[in-house]
N, C-alpha and C positions, 0 to 999 in steps of 0.2 A: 504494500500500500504506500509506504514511503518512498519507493522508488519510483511508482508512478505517477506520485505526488512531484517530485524531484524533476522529473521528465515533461510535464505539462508544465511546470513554472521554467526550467531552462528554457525550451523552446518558447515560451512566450515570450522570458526575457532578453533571450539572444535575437529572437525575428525585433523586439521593438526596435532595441538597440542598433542593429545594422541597418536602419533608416530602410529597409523593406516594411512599408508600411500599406497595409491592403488588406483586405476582408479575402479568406479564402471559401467560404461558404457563399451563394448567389444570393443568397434569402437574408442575410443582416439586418435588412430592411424592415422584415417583416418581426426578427430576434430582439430588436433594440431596447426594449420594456427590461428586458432583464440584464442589460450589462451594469446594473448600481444592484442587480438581486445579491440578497446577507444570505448566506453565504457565498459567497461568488460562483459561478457559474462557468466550468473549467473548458467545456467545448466554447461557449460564448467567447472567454478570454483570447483563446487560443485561433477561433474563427473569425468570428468579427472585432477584429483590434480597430479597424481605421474607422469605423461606425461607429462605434462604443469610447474614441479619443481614446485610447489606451496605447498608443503608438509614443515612444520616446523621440522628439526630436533634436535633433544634435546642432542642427542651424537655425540661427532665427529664422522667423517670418517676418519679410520685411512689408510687407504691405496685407490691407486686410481684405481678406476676400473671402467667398463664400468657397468651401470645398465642400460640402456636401452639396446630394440631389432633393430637390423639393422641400429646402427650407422653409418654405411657406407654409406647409401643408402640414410640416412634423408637431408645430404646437409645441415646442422644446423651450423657446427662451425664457418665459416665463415661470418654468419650472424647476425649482432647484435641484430635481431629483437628476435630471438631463442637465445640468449646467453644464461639465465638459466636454457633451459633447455639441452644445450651442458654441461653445468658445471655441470648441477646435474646427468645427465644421460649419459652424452659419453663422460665425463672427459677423461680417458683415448686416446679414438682416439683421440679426437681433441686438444692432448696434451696441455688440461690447468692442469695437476696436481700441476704443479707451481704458478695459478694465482688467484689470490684474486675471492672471491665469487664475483659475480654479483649484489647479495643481498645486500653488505654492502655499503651504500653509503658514507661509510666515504673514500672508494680509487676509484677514477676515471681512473682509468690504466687499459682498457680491451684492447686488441689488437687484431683488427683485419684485416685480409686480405681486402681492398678497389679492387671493382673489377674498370676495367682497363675501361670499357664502360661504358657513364651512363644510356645507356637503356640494361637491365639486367632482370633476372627473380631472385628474392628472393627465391623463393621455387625452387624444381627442375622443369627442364625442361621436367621432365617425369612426371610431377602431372602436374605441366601447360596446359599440353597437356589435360588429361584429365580433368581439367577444363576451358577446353574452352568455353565450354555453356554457364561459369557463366560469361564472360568475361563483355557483356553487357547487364544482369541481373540488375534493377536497385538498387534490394537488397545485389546484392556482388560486384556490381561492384565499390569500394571505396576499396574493401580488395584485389579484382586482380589486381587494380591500382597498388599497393602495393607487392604484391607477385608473380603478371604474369606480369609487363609493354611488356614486348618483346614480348611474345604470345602473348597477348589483340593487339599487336599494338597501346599501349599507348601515345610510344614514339614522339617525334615530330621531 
């Protein structure tokens, strides 16, 4: 078990490290809810790194731009759970080109939008939807706590 514990964190840490930085699974896209899951999620780490911001870069980034696809759509910046990967991949829309990596924990200043309701859906309300099945799943349902409370009707 240690050994394959050993062998998933090498190779995550060594792909970050040598600036190969890429999703080897097609599907990331569809994976992303769970690259912040406690306990972490050892295919996710090791598949979707450039998706999930878990990619170590070695050179700055001198200008800000958008590297993810459909920024608009992911619903990410205003949520802290997805901060880096708002910052590593949709800096631009989600206008932090000003703000400290998420990464460093030496600055505690992230800012963000507090929604107004406290029963809310973290994720969009168009993914919610279609995970409604997992709602009370007893395997997901601790992550749609979390990212559907409003759909699940969580709420109390």
């Amino acid at each position: 078990m240690k050994l394959i514990i050993l062998a998933v964190f090498t190779t995550f840490f060594v792909t970050s490290i040598s600036g190969e930085c890429s999703d080897k699974a097609p599907d990331c896209n569809l994976w992303y809810q769970l690259c912040d899951a406690q306990p972490p999620n050892p295919y996710i780490q090791q598949s979707c790194q450039k998706t999930c911001g878990y990619c170590i870069s070695t050179t700055p980034q001198s200008s800000c731009i958008n590297v993810g696809q459909n920024c608009d759509k992911l619903n990410i910046c205003n949520n802290p759970i997805y901060r880096g990967i708002a910052w590593n991949d949709c800096r631009l829309y989600c206008n932090l080109c000003d703000s400290p990596s998420p990464f460093d924990s030496s600055t505690s200043s992230y800012n963000f939008v507090t929604p107004t309701s406290s029963c809310f859906n973290t994720a969009s309300d168009a993914n919610c939807e279609k995970w409604y099945s997992f709602c009370y799943d007893a395997e997901y349902a601790p992550l749609m706590k979390k990212e559907c409370a409003k759909t699940c009707d969580y709420c109390s």
